[in-house]
C-alpha positions in Angstrom: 0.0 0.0 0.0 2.5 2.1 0.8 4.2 1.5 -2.8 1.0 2.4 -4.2 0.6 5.8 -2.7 4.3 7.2 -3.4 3.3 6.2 -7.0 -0.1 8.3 -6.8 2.1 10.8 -5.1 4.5 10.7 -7.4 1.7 11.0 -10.5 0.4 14.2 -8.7 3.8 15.9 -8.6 4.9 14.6 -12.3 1.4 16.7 -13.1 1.9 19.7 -11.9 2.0 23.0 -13.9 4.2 23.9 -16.6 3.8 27.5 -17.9 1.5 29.2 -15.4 2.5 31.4 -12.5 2.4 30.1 -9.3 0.1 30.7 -6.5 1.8 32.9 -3.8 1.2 31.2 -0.5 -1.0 33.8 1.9 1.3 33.7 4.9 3.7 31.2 7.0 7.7 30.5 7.0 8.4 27.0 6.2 12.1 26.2 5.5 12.6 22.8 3.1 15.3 21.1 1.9 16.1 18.3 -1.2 18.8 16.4 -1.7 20.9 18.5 1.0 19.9 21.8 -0.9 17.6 24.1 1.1 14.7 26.1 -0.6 11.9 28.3 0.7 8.9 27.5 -0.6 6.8 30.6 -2.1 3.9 29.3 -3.7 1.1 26.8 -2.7 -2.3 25.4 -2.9 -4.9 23.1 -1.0 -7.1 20.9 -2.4 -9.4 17.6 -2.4 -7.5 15.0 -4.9 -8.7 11.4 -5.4 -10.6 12.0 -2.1 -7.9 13.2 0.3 -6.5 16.2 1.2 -3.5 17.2 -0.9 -1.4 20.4 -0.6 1.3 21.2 -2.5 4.1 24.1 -1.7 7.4 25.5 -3.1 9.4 27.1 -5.7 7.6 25.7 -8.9 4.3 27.2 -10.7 2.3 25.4 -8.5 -1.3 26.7 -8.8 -5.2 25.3 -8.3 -5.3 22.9 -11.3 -1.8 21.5 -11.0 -2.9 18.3 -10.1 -4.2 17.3 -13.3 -1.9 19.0 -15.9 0.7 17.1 -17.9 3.9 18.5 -17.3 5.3 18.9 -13.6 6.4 22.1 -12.2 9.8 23.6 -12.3 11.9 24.1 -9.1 11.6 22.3 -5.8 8.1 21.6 -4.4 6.7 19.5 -1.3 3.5 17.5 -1.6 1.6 16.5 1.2 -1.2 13.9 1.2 -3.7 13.6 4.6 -6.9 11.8 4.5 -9.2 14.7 4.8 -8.3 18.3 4.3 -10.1 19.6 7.7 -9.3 20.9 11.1 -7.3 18.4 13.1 -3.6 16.7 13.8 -2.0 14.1 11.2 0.7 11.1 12.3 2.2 9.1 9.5 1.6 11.5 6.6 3.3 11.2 3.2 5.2 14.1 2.0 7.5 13.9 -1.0 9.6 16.5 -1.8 10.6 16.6 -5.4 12.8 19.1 -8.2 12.1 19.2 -11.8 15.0 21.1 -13.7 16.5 20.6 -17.2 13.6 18.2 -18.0 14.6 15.5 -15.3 12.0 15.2 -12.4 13.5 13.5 -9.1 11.6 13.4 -5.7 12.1 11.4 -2.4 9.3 10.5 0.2 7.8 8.9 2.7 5.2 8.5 5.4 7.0 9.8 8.4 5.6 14.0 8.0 3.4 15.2 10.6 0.9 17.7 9.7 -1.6 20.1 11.7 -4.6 21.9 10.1 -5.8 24.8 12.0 -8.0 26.4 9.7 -9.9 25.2 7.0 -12.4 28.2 5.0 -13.9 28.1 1.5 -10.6 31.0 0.8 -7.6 29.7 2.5 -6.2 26.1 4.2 -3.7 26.8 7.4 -1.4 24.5 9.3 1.7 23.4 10.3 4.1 20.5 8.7 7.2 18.7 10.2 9.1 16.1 8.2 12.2 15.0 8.1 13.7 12.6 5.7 17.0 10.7 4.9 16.7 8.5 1.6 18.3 4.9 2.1 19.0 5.2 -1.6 21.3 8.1 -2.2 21.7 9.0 1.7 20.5 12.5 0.7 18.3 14.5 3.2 15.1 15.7 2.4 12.9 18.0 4.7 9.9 20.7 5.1 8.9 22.1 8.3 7.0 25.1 9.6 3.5 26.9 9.1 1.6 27.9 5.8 -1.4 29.2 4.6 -2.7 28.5 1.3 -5.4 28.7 -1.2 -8.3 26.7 -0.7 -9.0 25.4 -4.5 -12.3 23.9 -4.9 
């Protein structure tokens, strides 16, 4: 099962954006980090994908919509998959943190991110994420931690 959700995971993030701006995040200061290299996510968006919660942050053109578009964002974004996207505290969540430069797409995850919702309105999604990540593969750290506040995309 868990095979099968970093592959849905996965298929979200290889469908992000391509060409279209980003959606600025509305507040927050998360600090995130792939493959060793830290980034501060800017943009960012909430949503209801494949009946769970899904929100998406970073550097890339991430916008409502992303989620289904063919070609994944450029830059260095975090995904973030909870069962419902409501108020309440999340154990065991999967986060994959991914970069898509020069054509190649790369991203590491798993299901060790912790994630509170604080507020959820028809406008905005808030919270707060903690995850922390070192791939057995390439022995690379991957992370995103702190609060956000995005658009609620519905």
């Amino acid at each position: 099962m868990r095979i099968l959700s970093l592959l849905v995971i996965s298929g979200v993030l290889a469908a992000g954006c391509g060409g279209d701006s980003g959606e600025p995040l509305i507040s927050g200061s998360m600090t995130a980090e792939f493959a060793g290299t830290m980034f501060t996510p800017v943009n960012g968006f909430a949503t209801i994908y494949q009946g769970k919660g899904l929100i998406v942050v970073g550097t890339g053109s991430v916008h409502c919509g992303s989620e289904t578009s063919n070609s994944p964002p450029s830059g260095r974004n975090a995904i973030i998959s909870i069962p419902a996207l409501a108020v309440g505290s999340y154990s065991n969540v999967l986060i994959q943190v991914s970069e898509t430069s020069g054509g190649g797409f790369h991203s590491s995850g798993s299901n060790s991110g912790s994630v509170t919702i604080t507020s959820v309105t028809a406008e905005t999604v808030a919270g707060t994420v903690a995850y922390e990540h070192t791939s057995s593969s390439d022995q690379k750290h991957y992370a995103i931690n702190g609060s956000f506040e995005t658009v609620h995309c519905q």
